[in-house]
Steps between C-alpha positions, in 0.01 A plus 500: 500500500088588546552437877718793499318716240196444649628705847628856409730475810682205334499643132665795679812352659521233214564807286707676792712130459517514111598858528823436747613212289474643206674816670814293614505323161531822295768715701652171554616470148501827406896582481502876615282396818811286669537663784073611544483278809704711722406856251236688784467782242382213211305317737309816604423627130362147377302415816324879493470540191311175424273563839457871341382365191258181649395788701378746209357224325300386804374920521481604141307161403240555758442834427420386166315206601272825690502713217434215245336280597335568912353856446380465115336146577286624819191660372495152326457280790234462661350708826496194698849355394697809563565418837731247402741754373440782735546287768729235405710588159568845587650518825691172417568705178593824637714353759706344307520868313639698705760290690596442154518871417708557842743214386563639158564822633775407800640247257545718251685707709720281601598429178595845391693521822712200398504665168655798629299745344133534763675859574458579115180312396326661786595894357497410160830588461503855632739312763855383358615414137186520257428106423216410218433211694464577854275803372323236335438237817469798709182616277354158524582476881341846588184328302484196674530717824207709409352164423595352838366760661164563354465120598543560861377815558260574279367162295509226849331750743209580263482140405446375898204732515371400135506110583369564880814386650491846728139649580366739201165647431379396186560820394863490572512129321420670192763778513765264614387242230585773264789709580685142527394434194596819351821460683583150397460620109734757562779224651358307143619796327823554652591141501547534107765762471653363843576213325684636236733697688569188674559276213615740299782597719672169476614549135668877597830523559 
């Protein structure tokens, strides 16, 4: 067992293993799930919503790990050790971020595809029969679109020139530095009430 915790790779697809068996040992005895094997509808909803989900958890929890625990600890650190996460914890960080944001995002969609009601989470209802529910994911998917997007277009662009990935007067480090700072806050911010829409869709009917 420490061989394989010691190497993330093999903690990875030792949990990837757990995961499947403990997949196939659940819907296997689960009586309404007979006929899940050959159900491409089931299969889909399960297998994107769970990637949706590992997804978000991989996005929201670094965000937090930025906005918690990255950005307040750096004027603590000292001058010659912040290298180390400028140049090595941060991009690993932020990459890691926003493929994780971009997965959350098409996953998500996928789901409420399956689900039958993207069309109607996306207008908030102004579309078709007025549903509590899909208003209610469609709020928290608009959010986590904002979200997604202030990542990529906004929050990763400023950060490449902050961290000296791309070539930046020092001048233009400090702006960067800040507006994706300001604009990682604001994704901090959302995540909160994006999260309730999301959980707190699954208990309307």
């Amino acid at each position: 067992m420490a061989s394989i915790l010691q190497s993330l790779n093999k903690t990875i697809i030792a949990g990837i293993i757990l995961t499947l068996i403990l997949f196939f040992i659940i819907f296997s005895i689960w009586p309404e799930s007979n006929t899940w094997l050959s159900d491409t509808y089931f299969w889909g909803t399960v297998v994107f919503r769970y990637l949706h989900v590992l997804s978000g958890i991989m996005w929201i929890g670094l965000l937090w790990y930025f906005n918690f625990v990255q950005i307040p600890n750096m004027p603590n650190i000292p001058d010659e050790q912040k290298p180390a996460i400028s140049k090595v914890i941060a991009p690993a960080a932020l990459f890691w971020f926003r493929w994780a944001a971009l997965s959350t995002i098409i996953t998500g969609l996928i789901v409420a595809y399956l689900g039958g009601y993207v069309n109607q989470a996306m207008t908030l209802g102004l579309v078709g029969e007025t549903d509590p529910k899909s208003i209610t994911i469609g709020i928290g998917m608009w959010l986590g679109i904002i979200m997604a997007y202030n990542v990529w277009m906004i929050i990763w662009p400023n950060q490449k020139k902050a961290l000296g990935i791309i070539d930046a007067t020092p001048e233009e480090k400090v702006k960067s530095a800040r507006t994706a700072m300001l604009l990682s806050r604001t994704n901090t911010l959302l995540s909160f009430p994006m999260l309730l829409t999301m959980v707190g869709a699954q208990n309307l009917y």
